[in-house]
C-alpha positions as CSV (number, residue, x, y, z in Angstrom):
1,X,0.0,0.0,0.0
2,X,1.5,3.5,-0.9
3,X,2.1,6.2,1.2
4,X,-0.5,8.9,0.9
5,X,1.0,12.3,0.0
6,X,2.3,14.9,2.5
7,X,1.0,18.7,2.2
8,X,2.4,21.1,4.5
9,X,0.8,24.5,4.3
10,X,0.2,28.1,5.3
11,X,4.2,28.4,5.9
12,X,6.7,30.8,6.1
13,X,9.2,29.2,3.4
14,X,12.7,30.0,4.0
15,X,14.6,27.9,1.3
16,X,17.0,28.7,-1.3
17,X,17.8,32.6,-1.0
18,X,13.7,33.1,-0.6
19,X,11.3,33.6,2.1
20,X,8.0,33.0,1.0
21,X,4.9,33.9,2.8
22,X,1.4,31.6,2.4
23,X,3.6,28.8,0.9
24,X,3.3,24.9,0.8
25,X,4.6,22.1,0.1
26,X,4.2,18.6,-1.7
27,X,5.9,15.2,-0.7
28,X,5.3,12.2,-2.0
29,X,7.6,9.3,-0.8
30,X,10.7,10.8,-0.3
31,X,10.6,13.4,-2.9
32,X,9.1,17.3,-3.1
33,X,6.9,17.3,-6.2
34,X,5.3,19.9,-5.6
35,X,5.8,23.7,-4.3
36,X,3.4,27.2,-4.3
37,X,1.5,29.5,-2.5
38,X,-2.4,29.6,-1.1
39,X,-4.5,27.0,-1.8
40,X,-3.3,25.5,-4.8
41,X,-2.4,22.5,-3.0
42,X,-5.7,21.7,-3.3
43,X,-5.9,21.3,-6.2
44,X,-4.8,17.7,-7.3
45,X,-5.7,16.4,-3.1
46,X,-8.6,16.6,-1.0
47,X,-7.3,16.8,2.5
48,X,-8.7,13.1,3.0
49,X,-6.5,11.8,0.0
50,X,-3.2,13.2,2.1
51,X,-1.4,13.6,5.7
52,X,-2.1,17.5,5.9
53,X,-0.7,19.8,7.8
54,X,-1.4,23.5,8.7
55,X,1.7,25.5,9.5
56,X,-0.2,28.9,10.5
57,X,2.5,31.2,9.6
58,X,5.3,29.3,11.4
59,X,8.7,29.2,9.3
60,X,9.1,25.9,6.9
61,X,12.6,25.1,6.1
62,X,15.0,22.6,4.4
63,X,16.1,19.7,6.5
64,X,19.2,20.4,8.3
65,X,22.4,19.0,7.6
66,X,25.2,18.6,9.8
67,X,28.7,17.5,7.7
68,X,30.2,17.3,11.2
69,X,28.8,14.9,14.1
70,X,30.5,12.8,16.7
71,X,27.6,11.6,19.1
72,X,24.7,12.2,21.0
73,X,22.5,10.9,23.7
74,X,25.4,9.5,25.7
75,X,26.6,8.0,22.7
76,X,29.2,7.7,20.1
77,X,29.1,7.2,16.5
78,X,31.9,4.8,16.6
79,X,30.1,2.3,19.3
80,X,28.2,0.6,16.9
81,X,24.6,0.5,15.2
82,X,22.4,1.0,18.3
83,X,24.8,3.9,19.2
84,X,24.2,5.6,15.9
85,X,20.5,4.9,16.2
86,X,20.5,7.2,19.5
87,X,22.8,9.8,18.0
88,X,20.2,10.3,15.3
89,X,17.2,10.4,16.9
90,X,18.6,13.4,19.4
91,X,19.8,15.5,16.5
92,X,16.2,14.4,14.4
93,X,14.4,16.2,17.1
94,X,16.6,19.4,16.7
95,X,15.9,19.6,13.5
96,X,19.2,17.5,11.2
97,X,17.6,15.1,9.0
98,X,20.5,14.2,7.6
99,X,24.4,13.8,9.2
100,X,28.1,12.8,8.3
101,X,28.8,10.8,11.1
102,X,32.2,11.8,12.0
103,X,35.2,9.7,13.9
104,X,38.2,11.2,15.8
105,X,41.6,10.2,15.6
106,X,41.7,6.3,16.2
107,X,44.2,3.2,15.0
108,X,44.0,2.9,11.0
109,X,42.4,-0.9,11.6
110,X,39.8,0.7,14.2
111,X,38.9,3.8,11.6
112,X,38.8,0.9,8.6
113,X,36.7,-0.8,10.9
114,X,33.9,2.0,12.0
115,X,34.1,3.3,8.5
116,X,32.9,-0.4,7.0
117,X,30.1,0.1,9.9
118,X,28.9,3.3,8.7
119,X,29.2,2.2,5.1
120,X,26.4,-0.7,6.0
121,X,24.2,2.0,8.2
122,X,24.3,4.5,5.2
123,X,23.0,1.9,3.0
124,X,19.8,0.9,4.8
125,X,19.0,4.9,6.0
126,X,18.8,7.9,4.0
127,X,19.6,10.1,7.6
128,X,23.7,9.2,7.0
129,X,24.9,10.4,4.6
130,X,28.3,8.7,4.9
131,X,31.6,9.7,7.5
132,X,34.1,12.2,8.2
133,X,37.6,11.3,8.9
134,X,39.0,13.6,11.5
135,X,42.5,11.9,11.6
136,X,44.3,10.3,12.0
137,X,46.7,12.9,9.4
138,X,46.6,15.8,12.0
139,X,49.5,18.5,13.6
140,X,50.4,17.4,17.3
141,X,50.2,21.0,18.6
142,X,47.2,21.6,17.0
143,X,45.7,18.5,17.6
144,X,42.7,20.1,20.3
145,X,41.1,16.6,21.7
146,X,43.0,14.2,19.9
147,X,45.1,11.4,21.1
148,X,48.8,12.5,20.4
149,X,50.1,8.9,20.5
150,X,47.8,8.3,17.2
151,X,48.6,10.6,15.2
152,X,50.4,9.7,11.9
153,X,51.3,10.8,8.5
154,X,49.3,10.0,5.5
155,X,51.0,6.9,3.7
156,X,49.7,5.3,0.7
157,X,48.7,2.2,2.0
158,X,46.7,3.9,5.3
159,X,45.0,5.9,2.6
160,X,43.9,3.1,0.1
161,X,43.1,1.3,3.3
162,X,40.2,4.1,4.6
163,X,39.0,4.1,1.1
164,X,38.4,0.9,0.7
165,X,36.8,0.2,3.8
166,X,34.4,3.3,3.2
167,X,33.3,1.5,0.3
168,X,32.3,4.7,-1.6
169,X,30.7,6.8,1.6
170,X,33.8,8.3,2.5
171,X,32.0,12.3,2.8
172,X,34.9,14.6,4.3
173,X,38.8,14.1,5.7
174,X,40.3,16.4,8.0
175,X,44.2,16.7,6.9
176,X,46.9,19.0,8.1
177,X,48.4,19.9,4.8
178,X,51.9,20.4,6.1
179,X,53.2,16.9,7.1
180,X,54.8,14.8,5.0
181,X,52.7,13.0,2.3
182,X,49.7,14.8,3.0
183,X,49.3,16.9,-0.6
184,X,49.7,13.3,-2.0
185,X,47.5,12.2,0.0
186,X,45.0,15.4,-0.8
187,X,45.2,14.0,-4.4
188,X,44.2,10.5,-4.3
189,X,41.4,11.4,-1.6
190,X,40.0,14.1,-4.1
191,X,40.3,11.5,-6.8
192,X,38.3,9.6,-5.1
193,X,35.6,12.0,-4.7
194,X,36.2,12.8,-0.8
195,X,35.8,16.4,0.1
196,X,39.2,16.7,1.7
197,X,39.3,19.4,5.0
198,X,42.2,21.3,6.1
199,X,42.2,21.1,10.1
200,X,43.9,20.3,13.5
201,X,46.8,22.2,11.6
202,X,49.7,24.8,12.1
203,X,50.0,25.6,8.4
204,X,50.3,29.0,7.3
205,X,48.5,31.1,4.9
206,X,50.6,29.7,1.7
207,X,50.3,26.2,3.0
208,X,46.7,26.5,3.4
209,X,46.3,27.9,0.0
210,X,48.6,25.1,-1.6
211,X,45.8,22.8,0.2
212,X,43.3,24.5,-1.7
213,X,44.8,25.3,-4.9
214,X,45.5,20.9,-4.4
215,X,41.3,20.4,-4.3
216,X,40.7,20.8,-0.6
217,X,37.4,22.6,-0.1
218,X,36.5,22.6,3.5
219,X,37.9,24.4,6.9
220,X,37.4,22.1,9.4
221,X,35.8,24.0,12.5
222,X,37.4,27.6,11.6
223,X,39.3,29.3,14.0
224,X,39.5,26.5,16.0
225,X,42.5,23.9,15.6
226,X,44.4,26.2,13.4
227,X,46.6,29.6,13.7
228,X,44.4,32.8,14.3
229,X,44.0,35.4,12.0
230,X,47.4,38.1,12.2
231,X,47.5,40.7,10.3
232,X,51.1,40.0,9.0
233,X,50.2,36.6,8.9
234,X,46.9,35.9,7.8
235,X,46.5,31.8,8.4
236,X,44.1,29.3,7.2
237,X,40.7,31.1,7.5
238,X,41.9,34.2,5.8
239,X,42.9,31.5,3.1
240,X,39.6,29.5,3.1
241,X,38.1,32.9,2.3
242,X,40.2,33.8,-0.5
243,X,40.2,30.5,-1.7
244,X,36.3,30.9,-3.1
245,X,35.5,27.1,-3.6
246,X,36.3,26.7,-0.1
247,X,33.7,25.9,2.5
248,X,34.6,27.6,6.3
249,X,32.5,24.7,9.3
250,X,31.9,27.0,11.8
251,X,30.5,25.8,15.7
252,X,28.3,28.3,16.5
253,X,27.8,27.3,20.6
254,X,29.0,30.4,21.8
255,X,31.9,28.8,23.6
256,X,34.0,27.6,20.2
257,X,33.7,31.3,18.3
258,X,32.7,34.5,19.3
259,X,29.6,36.1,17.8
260,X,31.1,38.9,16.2
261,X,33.8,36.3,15.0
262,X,30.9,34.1,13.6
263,X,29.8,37.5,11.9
264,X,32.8,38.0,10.3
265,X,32.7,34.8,8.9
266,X,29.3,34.9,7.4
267,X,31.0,38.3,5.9
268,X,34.2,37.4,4.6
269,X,32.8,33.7,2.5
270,X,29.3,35.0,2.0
271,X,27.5,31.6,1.1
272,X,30.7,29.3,2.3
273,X,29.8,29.1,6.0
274,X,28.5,25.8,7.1
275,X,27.0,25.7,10.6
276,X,28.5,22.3,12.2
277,X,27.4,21.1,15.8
278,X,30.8,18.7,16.4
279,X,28.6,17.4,18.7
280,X,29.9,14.8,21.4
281,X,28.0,12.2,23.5
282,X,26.6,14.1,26.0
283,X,24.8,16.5,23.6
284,X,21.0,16.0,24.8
285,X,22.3,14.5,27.9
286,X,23.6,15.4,31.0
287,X,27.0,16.6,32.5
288,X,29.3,14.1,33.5
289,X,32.5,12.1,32.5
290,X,32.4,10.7,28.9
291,X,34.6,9.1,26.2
292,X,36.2,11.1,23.1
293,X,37.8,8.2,21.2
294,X,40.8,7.2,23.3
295,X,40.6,11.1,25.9
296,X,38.4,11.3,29.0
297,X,36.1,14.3,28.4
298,X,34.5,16.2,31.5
299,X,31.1,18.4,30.4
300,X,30.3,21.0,32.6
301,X,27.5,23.4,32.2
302,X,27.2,21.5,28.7
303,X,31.0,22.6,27.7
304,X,33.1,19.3,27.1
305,X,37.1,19.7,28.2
306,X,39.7,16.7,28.2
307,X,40.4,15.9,31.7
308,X,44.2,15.8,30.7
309,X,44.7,19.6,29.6
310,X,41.4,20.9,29.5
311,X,41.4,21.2,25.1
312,X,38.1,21.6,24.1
313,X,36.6,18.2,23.0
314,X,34.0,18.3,20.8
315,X,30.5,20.2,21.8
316,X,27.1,19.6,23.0
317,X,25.7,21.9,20.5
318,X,22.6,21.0,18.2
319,X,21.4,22.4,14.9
320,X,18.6,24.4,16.0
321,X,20.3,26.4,18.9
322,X,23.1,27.2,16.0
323,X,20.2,28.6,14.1
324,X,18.7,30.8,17.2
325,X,22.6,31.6,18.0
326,X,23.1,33.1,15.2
327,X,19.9,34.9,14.0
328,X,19.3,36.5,17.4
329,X,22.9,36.9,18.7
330,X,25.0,37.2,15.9
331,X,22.9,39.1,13.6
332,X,22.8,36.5,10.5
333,X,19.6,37.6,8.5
334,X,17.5,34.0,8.8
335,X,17.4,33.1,4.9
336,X,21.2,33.3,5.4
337,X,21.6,31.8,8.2
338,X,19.1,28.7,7.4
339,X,21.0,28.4,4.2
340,X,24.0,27.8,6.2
341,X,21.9,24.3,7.6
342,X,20.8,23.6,4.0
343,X,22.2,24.4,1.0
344,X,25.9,25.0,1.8
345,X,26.4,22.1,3.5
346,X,24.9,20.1,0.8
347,X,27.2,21.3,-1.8
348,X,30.3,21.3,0.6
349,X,29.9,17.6,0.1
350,X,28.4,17.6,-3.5
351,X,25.1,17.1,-2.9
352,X,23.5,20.9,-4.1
353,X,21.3,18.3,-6.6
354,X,19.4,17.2,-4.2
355,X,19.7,17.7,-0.5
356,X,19.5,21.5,0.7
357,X,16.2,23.2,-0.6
358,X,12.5,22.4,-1.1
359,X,12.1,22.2,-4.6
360,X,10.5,19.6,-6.6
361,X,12.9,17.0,-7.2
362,X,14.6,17.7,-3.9
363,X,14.8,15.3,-0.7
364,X,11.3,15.4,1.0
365,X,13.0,16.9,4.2
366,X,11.5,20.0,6.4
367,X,11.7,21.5,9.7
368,X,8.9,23.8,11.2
369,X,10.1,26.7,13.3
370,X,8.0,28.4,15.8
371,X,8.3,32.4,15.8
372,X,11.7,32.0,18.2
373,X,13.2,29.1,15.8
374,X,12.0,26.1,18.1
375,X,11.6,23.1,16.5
376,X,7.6,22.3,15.9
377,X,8.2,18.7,13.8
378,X,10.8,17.6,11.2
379,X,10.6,15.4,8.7
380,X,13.2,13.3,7.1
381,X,13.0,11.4,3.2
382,X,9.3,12.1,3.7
383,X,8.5,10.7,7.1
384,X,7.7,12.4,10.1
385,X,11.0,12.0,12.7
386,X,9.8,14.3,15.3
C-alpha cells in the first residue's frame, strides 16, 4: 500500500535565498513534487486523499544538515549500530535530517573498521549520509582533543586502506596539509571524490592555499584547531576565504567562536559558511564524565574539556540552537543563516542536486520553526521523525 502524500501549508518558506509567505509544500515518498502558495495544493488532493498539515504562519525550512557529528544521547558514533540509532534520533528532534557521522583520531584498523560500519548504516538509512575522517593525518600542537600517541602521516597504503573500507561513503577528511605526504595524500582522496578538509593544523596562509589550490574545499571548524587570523600573517581562515571554492564549518555554541567572529565569517565567505554542531555524547544528555575516542572528556555546564589539559573536546551543541545563535545573537539575517543548515552544507559535500532546498525533485525533508526558531516537527526522506 503507498504512502499517501504529505501537504504542508500556510508556511513561512525559507529555502533557497527566498522567504515566501502563504507557501506549501508537496511530498510524495521521499521526494518534493510539488511547491506554491495559497490553496493550490488543493488542487490535485482533497485533505482526506493526504497527511495535511497547517503551518499557520510558522517558518518551513529545508532539513538540516550537519557535515560534522560525533555523538549524541550518551553515545558515540563509533560504538556501533544501536549507538548511531541514539545519535540520530537526538539530532532528528533538533531539527538535522541528515548527518556525516564523524570519527576522531583512532588506530587505522579501528577507523577501517567503523568506516565499513557506517558504510552498512548509510545503505539501509537515507539520515547518514556517509563519514568524516578527522584523523588520524593531523599536527600534534594543534591536535585540540585528539590522542597525540595516534597521530600519523598519510601513507599510501593507510590511505587506500580508509578508502576501501568506506566503500564509496567516505563524505569529508580532515588533513593537516603540512606533514609529509599529505598533498599526496589530498590528491588520491580528491580523486576519489572525498571532500578533503584542512584542520587540526599549524600551516600558514601559503600552505593553506597550496591545500586548496590541491582540491581541498572545506575548513574544518574555523578558528579552532588552526593559527588565528594576524594581520602579517593571515593563516588558514583568511585563506579558506580567499580560496572561493572553499567551504569555512563554523560551531556556533558560543563557547567555540565569538559572535562577532561568527559575523565576520558569514561576511568574509558569503555563502561558504556551514554551521556544524561537532557534537559529542553528552549532547541532549547530562553533564558528566564521557569518552572522546581514546581522551576522557568532563562536560560542565554542557561545555566538554579533556580531563588531561582541559582542550576543548568536541561540543554539546545542536542544529537548531546554532540557528537561534546566530539569528538572534550574531545578527545573520534568517534566509542566510538557514541556508547555512541547507544548501551550503549540501554542496560542501556535493550534494547541491538534491539535498539542501525544497524544490521539486529535492529530498522530502522540512523543519517547522515556531516564531523564536524552536523546533515544531521535522521530517526526514518524507517521514515524520519528530
Amino acid at each position: 500500500m503507498s504512502t499517501p502524500p504529505v501537504v504542508i501549508h500556510s508556511a513561512r518558506l525559507v529555502s533557497g535565498a527566498d522567504t515566501v509567505t502563504d507557501a506549501w509544500v508537496r511530498f510524495d515518498g521521499d521526494q518534493v513534487t510539488a511547491r506554491g502558495i495559497g490553496d493550490g495544493w488543493r488542487d490535485d488532493i482533497t485533505v482526506e486523499q493526504a497527511t495535511v498539515t497547517d503551518a499557520a504562519g510558522r517558518f518551513l525550512t529545508p532539513g538540516f544538515i550537519d557535515i560534522h557529528c560525533h555523538g549524541a544521547g550518551g553515545a558515540a558514533v563509533d560504538e556501533g549500530d544501536a549507538a548511531i540509532e541514539t545519535v540520530l534520533a537526538v539530532h532528528n528532534a533538533h531539527g538535522t535530517t541528515r548527518s556525516v557521522l564523524s570519527l576522531v583520531t583512532a588506530s587505522v584498523d579501528r577507523l577501517a573498521r567503523d568506516l565499513a560500519t557506517i558504510a552498512r548504516f548509510a545503505e539501509r538509512d537515507p539520515r547518514v549520509l556517509g563519514s568524516h575522517l578527522e584523523g588520524p593525518f593531523l599536527d600534534t600542537e594543534f591536535r585540540g582533543a585528539h590522542d597525540p600517541s595516534l597521530l600519523r602521516g598519510a601513507d599510501e597504503a593507510s590511505v587506500d586502506l580508509l578508502l576501501a573500507a568506506a566503500a564509496g561513503t567516505l563524505r569529508q577528511i580532515t588533513i593537516a596539509p603540512e606533514h609529509d605526504g599529505a598533498l599526496e595524500a589530498i590528491t588520491r582522496f580528491v580523486a576519489a571524490d572525498v571532500r578533503v578538509a584542512v584542520g587540526h593544523t599549524g600551516a600558514d596562509f601559503e600552505t593553506a592555499l597550496a591545500a586548496f589550490d590541491a582540491g581541498s574545499s572545506i575548513l574544518t571548524h574555523a578558528f579552532n584547531g588552526m593559527r588565528g587570523i594576524h594581520h602579517r600573517a593571515p593563516g588558514p581562515v583568511t585563506a579558506a576565504m580567499h580560496a572561493d571554492h572553499v567551504t569555512l564549518e563554523v560551531i556556533n555554541d558560543g563557547v567555540h567562536v565569538h559572535p562577532d567572529v561568527v559575523k565576520l565569517a558569514f561576511a568574509g565567505a558569503p555563502g561558504r559558511v556551514a554551521l556544524v554542531t561537532d557534537a559529542m555524547a553528552a549532547t541532549g544528555s547530562a553533564d558528566g564524565v564521557y569518552d572522546l575516542g581514546s581522551l576522557e572528556v568532563v562536560v560542565t555546564d554542557g561545555v566538554a574539556r579533556l580531563r588531561e589539559g582541559g582542550s576543548i573536546a568536541g561540543s554539546t551543541l545542536t542544529q537548531d540552537e546554532a540557528l537561534r545563535r546566530a539569528v538572534l545573537e550574531c545578527g545573520i539575517p534568517l534566509d542566510e543563516a538557514v541556508g547555512a543548515l541547507t544548501v551550503t552544507p549540501a554542496a560542501a559535500i556535493g550534494r547541491s542536486g538534491d539535498l539542501g532546498r525544497l524544490d521539486p525533485g529535492f529530498a522530502a525533508d522540512a523543519v517547522l520553526l515556531d516564531a523564536d526558531l524552536g523546533v515544531q516537527a521535522v521530517w526526514g526522506a518524507g517521514s515524520r521523525l519528530a
